[in-house]
C-alpha positions in Angstrom: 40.6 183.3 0.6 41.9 186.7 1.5 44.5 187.2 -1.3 44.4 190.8 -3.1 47.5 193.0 -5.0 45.1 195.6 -5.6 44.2 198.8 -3.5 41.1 200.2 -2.6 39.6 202.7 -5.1 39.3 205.9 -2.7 43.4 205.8 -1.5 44.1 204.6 -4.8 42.5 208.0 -6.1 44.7 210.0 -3.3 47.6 207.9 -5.0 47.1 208.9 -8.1 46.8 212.6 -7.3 50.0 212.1 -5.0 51.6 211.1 -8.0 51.0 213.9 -10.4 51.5 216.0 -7.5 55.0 215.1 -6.8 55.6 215.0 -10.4 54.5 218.9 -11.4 54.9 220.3 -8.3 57.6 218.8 -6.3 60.5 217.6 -8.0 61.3 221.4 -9.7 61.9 222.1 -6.3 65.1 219.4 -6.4 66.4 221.8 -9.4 65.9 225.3 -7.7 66.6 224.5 -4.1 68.9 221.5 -3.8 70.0 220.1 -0.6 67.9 222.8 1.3 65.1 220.1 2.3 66.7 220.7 6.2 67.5 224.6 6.1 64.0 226.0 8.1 61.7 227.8 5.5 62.1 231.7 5.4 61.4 234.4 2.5 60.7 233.0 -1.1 61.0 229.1 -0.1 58.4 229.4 2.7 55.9 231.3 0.3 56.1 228.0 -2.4 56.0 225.3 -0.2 53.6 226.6 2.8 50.9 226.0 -0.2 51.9 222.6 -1.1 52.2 221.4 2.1 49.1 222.7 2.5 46.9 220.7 -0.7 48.6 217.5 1.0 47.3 218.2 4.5 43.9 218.6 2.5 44.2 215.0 0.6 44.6 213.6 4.1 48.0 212.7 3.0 50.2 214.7 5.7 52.6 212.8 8.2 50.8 209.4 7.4 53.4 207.5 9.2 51.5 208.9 12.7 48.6 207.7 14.2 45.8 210.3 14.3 46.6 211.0 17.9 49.7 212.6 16.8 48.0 214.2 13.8 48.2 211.5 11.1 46.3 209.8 8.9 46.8 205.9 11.0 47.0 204.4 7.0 49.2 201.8 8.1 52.6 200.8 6.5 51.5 199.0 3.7 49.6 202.5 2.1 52.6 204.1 3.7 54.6 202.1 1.7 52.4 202.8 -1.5 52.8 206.8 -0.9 56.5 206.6 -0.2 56.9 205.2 -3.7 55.5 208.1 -5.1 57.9 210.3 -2.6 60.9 208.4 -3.1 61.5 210.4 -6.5 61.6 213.6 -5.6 64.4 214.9 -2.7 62.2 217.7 -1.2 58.9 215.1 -1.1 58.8 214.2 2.0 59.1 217.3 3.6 56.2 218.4 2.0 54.5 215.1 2.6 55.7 215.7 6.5 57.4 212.3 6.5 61.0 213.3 6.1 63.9 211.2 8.0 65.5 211.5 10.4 62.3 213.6 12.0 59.8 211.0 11.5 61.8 208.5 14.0 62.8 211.4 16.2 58.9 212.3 16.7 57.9 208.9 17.4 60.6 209.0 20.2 59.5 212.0 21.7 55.9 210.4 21.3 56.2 207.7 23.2 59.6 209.0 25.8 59.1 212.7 26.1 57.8 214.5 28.8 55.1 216.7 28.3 57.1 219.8 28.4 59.7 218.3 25.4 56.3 217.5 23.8 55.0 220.9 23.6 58.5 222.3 22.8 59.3 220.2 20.1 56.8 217.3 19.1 54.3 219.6 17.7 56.3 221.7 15.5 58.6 219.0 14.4 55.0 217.4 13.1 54.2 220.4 11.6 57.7 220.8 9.7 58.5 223.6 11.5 61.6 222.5 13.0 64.7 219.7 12.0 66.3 217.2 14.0 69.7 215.1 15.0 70.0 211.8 16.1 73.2 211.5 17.7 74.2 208.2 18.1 77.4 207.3 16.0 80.9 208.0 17.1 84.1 208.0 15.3 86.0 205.0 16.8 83.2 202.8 17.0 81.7 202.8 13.5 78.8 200.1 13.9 79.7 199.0 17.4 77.7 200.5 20.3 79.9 198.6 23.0 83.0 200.8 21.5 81.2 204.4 22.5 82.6 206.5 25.1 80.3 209.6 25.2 79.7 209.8 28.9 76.6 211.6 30.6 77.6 212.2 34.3 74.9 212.6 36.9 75.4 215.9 38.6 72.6 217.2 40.9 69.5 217.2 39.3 71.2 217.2 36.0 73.2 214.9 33.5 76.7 216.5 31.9 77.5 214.7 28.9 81.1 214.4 27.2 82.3 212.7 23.9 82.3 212.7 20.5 79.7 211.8 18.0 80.3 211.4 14.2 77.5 212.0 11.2 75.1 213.1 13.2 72.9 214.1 9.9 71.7 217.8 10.0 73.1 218.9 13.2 73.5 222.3 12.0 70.4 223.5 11.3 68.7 221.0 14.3 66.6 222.7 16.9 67.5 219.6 19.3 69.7 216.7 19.2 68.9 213.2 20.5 72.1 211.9 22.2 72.8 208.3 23.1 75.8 208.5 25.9 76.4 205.6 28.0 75.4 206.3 32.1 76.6 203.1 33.8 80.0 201.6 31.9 80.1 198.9 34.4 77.2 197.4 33.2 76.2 195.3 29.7 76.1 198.3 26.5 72.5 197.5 26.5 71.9 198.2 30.0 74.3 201.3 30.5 73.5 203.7 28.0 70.3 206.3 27.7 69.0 208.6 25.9 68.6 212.4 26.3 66.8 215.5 24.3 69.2 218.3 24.1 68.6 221.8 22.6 70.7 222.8 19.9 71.7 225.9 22.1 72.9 223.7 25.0 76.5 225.5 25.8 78.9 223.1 24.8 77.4 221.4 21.3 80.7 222.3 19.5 80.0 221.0 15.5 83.6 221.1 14.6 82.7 219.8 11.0 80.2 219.6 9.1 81.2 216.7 6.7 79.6 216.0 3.1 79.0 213.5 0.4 81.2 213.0 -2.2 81.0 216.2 -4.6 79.7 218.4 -2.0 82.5 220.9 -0.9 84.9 220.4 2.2 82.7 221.8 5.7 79.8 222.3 3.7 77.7 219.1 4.0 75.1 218.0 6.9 76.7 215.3 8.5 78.1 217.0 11.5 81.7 215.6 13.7 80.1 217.3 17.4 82.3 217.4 20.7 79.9 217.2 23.7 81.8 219.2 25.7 80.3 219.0 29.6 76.9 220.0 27.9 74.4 219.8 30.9 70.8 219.2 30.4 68.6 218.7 33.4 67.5 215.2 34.4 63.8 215.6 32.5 65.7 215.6 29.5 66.2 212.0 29.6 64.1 210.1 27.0 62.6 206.9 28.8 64.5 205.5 31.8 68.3 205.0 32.6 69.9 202.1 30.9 66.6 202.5 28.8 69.0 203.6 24.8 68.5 200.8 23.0 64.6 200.5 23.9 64.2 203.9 23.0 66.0 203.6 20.0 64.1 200.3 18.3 61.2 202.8 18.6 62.9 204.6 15.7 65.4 202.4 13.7 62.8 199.5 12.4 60.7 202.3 11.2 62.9 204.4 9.9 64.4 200.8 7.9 61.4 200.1 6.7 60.6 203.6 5.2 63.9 203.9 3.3 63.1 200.7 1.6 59.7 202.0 0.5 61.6 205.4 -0.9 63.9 203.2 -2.8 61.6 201.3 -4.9 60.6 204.8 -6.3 64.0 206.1 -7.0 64.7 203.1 -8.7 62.1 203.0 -10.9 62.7 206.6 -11.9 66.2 204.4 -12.6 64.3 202.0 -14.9 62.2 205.0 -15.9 65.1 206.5 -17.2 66.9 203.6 -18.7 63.4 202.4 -20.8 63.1 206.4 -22.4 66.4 206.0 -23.6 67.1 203.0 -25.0 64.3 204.0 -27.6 65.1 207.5 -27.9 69.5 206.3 -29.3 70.2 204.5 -32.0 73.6 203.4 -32.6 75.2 200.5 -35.6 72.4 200.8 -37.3 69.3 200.6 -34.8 67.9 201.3 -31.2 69.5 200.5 -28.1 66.3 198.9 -27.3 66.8 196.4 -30.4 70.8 195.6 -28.8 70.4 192.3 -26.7 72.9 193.9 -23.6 70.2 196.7 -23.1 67.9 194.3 -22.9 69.5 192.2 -20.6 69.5 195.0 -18.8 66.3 196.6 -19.0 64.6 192.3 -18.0 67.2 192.4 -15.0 66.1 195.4 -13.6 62.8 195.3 -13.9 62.9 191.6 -12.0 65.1 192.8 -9.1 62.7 196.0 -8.5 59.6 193.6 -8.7 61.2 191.2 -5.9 62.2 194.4 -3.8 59.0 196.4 -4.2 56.8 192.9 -3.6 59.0 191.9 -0.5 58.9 195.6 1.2 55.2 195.6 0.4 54.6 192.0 2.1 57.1 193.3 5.0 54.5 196.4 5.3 51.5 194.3 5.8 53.3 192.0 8.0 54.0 195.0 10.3 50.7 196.0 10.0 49.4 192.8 11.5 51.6 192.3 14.1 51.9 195.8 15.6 55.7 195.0 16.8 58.2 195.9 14.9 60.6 193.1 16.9 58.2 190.4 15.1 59.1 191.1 11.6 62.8 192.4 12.6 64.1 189.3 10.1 62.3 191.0 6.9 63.1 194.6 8.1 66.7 193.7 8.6 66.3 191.8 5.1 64.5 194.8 3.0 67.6 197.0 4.7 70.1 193.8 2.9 68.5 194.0 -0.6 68.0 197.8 -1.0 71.0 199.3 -1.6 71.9 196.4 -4.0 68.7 197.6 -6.2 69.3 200.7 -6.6 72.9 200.4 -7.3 72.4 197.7 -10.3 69.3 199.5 -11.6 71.0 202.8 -11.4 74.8 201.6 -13.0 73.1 200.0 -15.6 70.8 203.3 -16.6 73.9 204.9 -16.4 75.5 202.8 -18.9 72.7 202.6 -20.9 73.5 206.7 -21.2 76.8 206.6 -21.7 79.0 209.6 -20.9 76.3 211.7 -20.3 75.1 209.3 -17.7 78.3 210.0 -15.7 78.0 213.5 -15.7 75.9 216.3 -12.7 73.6 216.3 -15.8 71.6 213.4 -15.1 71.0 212.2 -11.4 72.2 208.9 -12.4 75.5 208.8 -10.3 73.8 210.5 -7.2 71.8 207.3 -6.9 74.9 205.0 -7.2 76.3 207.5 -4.4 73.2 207.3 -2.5 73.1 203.6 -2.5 76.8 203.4 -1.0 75.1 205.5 2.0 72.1 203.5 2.2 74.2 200.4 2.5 75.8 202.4 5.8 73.2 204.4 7.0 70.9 202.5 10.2 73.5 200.0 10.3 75.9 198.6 7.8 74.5 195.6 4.8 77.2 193.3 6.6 75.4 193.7 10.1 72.4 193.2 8.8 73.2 190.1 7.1 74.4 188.3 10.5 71.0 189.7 12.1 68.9 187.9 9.2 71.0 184.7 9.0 70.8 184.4 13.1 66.9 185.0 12.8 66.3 182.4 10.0 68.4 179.9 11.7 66.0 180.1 15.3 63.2 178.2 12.6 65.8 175.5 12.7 67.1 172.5 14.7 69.7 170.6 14.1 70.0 166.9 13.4 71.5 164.3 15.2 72.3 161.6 12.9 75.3 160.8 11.2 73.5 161.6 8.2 71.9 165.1 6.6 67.8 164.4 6.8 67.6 164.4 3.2 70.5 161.6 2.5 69.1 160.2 -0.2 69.8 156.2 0.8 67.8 156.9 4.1 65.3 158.5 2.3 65.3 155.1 0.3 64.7 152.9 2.8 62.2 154.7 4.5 60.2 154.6 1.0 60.3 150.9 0.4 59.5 150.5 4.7 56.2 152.4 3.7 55.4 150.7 0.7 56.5 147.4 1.3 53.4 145.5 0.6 53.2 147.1 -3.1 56.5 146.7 -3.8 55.6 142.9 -2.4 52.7 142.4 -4.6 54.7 144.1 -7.7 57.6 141.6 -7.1 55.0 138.4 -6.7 53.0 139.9 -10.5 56.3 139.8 -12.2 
């Protein structure tokens, strides 16, 4: 029987090195240049992390979501999974691991839809972290609903002139190109009139009226960009797969790029849990620890069960995908992991927090990012409540429903069947007595 929770001794070993890696070399990068993951490297930044990038492309640990085709490792999700656990601490860890979002799912796009000229322009260099990113697909009326967009690309010629607006489209401002989804037949279904197209971030008519932030971050200073398309032409070859082809296109991206924030999650809350453990026996308060007070432990046993479940679900949800090779087969526990995660860090993260006290509120500790950073994972690839109606409407295709008056496990029905099947005991029981 094939059953087995531990991994092989030579990636364990690359593991283990990722691990102190990320711990001494990578995360001081989160103190010195913070929220600069996305700016391109220049001057003093290039000259520290060229080199690190560098001892990861050495461990054959660089851009292992790719196949080696596309200059990847072809681990799998499950060890992807196992690595991102590692990256999931550290902000600036998966661009020097070459696995940052939203890049990873942009390259796999351009992979499989590009033409060869878009490859050569941007696949490579966006695999070598030379270059950043948009995928433009939300827009400000329509939230979560793809049938409310109105960006329009126009056939014109031998080229497409796209018009609208598009809302967080994440990093926009220091993109190279932008996948855009615009719709190109509205008298069709939404999933038969819209495609995709590469644009260049140069394309006359990009206009990033805003650049919105997080909470904290100061007003037109954040990377989520508001963009007007304004008649922005691109030539027909910049379409990615065929008309009416969006939402094909774009499964290439989302389940992945689900799937991966899941696996970063289980190491951010664990630095949570991390954090919580270290100081409930470092305080003492009335008299003894906070590790001795029966709420912290409450606490510390809650959290540490919730990140089990997670981290075991995500990891069996890794192997599945590994198995099947189709992301649409294990859509129900990718649309599941999405449910769970923000709900994980959030709990793990509040109760750290508490478990600090003031200090835990404060931009001393990192503890409220993550409560911050949970409210955006519960939006970002699709709100928890969507999500929710996806899982519940895949479950419920395992099911049929019954036609008798009567559930199938009413009890008196499940009586009678009983003595039906063992009539002839209950005969010879009645006849001994």
């Amino acid at each position: 029987m094939a059953w087995d929770f531990e991994t092989d001794a030579e990636y364990q070993a690359k593991l283990d090195w990722a691990d102190t890696f990320v711990r001494e070399e990578v995360e001081p990068l989160d103190h010195i240049w913070e929220h600069q993951q996305f700016v391109p490297l220049d001057g003093a930044r290039r000259k520290a992390i060229d080199p690190l990038k560098d001892q990861v492309r050495k461990q054959g640990l660089w851009a292992t979501h790719l196949g080696p085709e596309l200059g990847g490792q072809g681990y799998g999700a499950l060890r992807l999974a196992l690595l991102n656990e590692i990256l999931g601490r550290s902000s600036w860890a998966p661009i020097v691991f070459g696995c940052q979002a939203p890049d990873t799912g942009n390259a796999e796009i351009i992979a499989h839809y590009g033409t060869e000229a878009q490859k050569e322009r941007y696949l490579q260099p966006l695999l070598n972290g030379e270059l950043f990113s948009t995928y433009s697909m939300t827009e400000p009326q329509a939230g979560a609903d793809p049938a409310q967009f109105t960006t329009r690309a126009v056939k014109d010629g031998d080229h497409w002139v796209i018009d609208g607006w598009k809302y967080f489209s994440s990093n926009a401002r220091t993109a190279s190109f932008l996948i855009v989804m615009a719709v190109t037949n509205p008298d069709v279904s939404v999933y038969k009139g819209m495609s995709m197209f590469l644009v260049p971030a140069d394309t006359p008519g990009i206009d990033i009226v805003r650049n919105v932030g997080l909470y904290g971050e100061a007003m037109n200073d954040g990377t989520h960009a508001l963009i007007h398309y304004d008649g922005v032409r691109v030539p027909e070859e910049a379409m990615l797969g065929g008309e009416g082809q969006a939402f094909a296109v774009a499964q290439a991206r989302l389940g992945g790029g689900r799937i991966h924030h899941a696996m970063r999650t289980i190491g951010l809350a664990q630095k949570a849990l991390d954090m919580m453990c270290e100081r409930a026996l470092s305080r003492e308060t009335s008299g003894s620890r906070l590790a001795e007070k029966q709420f912290v432990q409450g606490y510390i046993a809650d959290s540490y069960a919730q990140l089990a479940q997670f981290r075991l679900f995500v990891l069996h949800t890794a192997w599945k995908i590994d198995k099947y090779n189709d992301y649409k087969k294990v859509r129900k526990d990718i649309a599941t992991a999405k449910v769970i995660m923000p709900t994980v860090l959030h709990d793990i993260a509040w109760r750290a927090m508490q478990v600090h006290g003031a200090l835990g509120v404060t931009n001393e500790l990192p503890l409220f990012q993550m409560i911050h950073g949970a409210a955006v994972m519960g939006l970002a690839d699709g709100p928890t409540e969507v999500h929710k109606t996806t899982v519940a409407k895949q479950v419920l295709r395992d099911y049929k429903p019954n036609d008798d008056l009567w559930p199938t496990e009413w009890i008196p029905k499940k009586q009678e069947a009983a003595k039906a099947k063992f009539a002839e005991y209950l005969e010879l029981e009645v006849g001994n007595s």
